[in-house]
C-alpha positions in Angstrom: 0.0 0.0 0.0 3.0 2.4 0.8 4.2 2.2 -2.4 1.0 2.5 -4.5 0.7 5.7 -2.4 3.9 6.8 -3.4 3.3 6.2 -6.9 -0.6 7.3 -7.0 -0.9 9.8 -4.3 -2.5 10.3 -0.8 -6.1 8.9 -2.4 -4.4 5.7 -3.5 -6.9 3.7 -0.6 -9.8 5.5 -2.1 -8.9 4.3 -5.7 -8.1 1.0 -5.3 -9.9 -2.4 -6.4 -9.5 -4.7 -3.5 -8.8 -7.4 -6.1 -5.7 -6.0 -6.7 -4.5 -6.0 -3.1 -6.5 -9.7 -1.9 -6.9 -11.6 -5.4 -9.6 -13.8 -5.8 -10.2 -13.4 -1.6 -11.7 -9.8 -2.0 -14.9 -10.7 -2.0 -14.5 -12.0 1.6 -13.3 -8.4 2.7 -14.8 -4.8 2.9 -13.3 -2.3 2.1 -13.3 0.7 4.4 -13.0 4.7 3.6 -14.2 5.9 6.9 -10.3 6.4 8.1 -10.0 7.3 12.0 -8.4 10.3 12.5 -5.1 10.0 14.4 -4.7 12.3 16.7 -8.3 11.5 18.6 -7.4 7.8 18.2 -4.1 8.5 20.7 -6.5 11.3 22.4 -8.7 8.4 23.5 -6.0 6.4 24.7 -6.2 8.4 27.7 -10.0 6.8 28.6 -9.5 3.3 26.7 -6.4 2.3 28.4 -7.3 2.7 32.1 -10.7 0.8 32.0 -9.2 -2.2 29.9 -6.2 -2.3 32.1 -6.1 -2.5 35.2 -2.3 -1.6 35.9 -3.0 1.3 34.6 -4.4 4.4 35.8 -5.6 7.9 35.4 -4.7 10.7 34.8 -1.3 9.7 33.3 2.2 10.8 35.2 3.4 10.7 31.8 2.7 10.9 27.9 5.4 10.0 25.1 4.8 9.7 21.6 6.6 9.3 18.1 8.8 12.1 17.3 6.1 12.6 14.2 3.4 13.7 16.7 4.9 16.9 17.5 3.4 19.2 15.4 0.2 19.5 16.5 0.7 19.9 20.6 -0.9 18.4 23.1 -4.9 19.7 22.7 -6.0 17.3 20.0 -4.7 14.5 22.2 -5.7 15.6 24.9 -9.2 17.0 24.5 -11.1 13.8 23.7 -10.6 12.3 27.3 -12.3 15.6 28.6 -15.8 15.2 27.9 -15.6 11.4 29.1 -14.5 11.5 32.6 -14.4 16.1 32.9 -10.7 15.6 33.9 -7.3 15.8 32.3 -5.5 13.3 31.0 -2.3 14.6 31.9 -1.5 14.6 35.9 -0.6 18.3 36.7 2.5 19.2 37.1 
């Protein structure tokens, strides 16, 4: 997939018979579009985590990401826990 992106562009997903990826098997498979957004996938993190695990708890001491998740601060990874639980996800410092 990286590579027909490369060659086709960021809509290569959108374009693409599934027959060309699975063979005769794509009929067994869907084929989504509806793409999660990133940054509230690792927002949610902060609520999904603790209630699956229980070794972990909230609000977080700590928070590391990639090095490519730097860019857009800490609000949209942040914010989705908010609503959920009206705390921060992020122990005070």
């Amino acid at each position: 997939m990286a590579k027909l992106v490369e060659r086709d562009g960021i809509d290569a997903w959108f374009d693409l018979d599934p027959a060309a990826l699975l063979g005769a098997e794509a009929d067994a498979y869907e084929k989504a579009t509806d793409v999660m957004d990133v940054w509230f996938d690792s927002g949610v993190v902060h609520h999904c985590v603790p209630q699956m695990r229980t070794d972990v708890t909230a609000p977080s001491d700590l928070y590391l990401e990639g090095s490519d998740q730097h860019r857009a601060g800490s609000t949209p990874r942040s914010s989705p826990r908010w609503p959920c639980t009206a705390a921060p996800p992020i122990e005070p410092c």
